[in-house]
N, C-alpha and C positions, 0 to 999 in steps of 0.2 A: 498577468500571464494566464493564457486557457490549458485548461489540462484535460487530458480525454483517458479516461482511465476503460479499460479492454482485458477481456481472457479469461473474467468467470463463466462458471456451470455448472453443470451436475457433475458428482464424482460419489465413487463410493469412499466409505471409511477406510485410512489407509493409504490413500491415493494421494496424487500429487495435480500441483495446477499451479501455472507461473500468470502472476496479472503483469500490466503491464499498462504506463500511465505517460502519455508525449504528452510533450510541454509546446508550445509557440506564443510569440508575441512578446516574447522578453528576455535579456538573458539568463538561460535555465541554470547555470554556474553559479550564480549570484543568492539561489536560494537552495535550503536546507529541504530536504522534502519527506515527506512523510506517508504513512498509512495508516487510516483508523478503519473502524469496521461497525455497523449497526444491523445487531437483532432484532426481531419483530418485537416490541415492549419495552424493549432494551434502550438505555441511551448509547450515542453514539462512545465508542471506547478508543484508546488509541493500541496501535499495533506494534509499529516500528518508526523507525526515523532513520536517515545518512544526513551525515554532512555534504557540505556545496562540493568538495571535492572528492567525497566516498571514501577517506579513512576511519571518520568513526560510525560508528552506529548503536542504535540501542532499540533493544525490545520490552514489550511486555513479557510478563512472566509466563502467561497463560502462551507464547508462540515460542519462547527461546525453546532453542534448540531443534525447531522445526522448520521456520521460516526463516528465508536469507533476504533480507532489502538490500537492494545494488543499483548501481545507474552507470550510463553510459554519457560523459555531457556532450559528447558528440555529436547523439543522437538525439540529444534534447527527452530522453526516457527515462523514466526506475520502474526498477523490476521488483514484484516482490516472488520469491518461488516459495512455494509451500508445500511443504513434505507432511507426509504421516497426518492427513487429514481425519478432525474429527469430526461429528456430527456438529457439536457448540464452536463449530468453527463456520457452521452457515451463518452466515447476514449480508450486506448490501457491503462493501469495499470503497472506501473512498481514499484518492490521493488529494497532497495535498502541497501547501507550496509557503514554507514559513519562512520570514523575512528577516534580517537580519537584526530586527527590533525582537525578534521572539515572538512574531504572533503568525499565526497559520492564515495567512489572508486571502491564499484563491483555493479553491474547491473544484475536482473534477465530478463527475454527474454519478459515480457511483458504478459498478459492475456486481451485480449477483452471483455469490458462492455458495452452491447447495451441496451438503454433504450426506450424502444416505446412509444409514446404518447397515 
């Protein structure tokens, strides 16, 4: 599956920014999808995850309560929307696309989120 992941920027602290990550080439139902995030130094961390059909989901601790992962499979997309932006919320954004063995096997190209103080 290709996934194209879209919708970061600049924002100030406080702010809000929904990414957004289409899927093609495969059935996008079929997999679990995900969001992790890499700071500059930083290894890559994870964010959020939904299930193939968007009833369950789970975050990190460092975004509960702030960020909501959702998808549409309609549309072949997940959303993730990101409220109450902080600075340690800049890094590069990646979706991702985990298989029903549990391994996160296709990778979208990443969108940059920069949060200014």
């Amino acid at each position: 599956v290709q996934l194209q992941a879209y919708g970061g920027g600049l924002v100030q602290a406080g702010g809000s920014l929904r990414l957004s990550c289409a899927a093609s080439g495969r059935t996008f139902s079929n997999y679990a999808m995900g969001w992790f995030r890499q700071a500059p130094g930083k290894e890559r961390e994870f964010v959020a995850v939904i299930s193939r059909g968007g009833a369950s989901t789970s975050y990190a601790d460092s975004v509960k309560g702030r960020f909501t992962i959702s998808r549409d499979n309609a549309k072949n997309t997940v959303y993730l929307q990101m409220n109450s932006l902080k600075p340690e919320d800049t890094a590069v954004y990646y979706c991702a696309a985990k298989t029903p063995a549990g391994e996160y096997a296709y990778w979208g190209q990443g969108t940059q989120v920069t949060v200014s103080s």
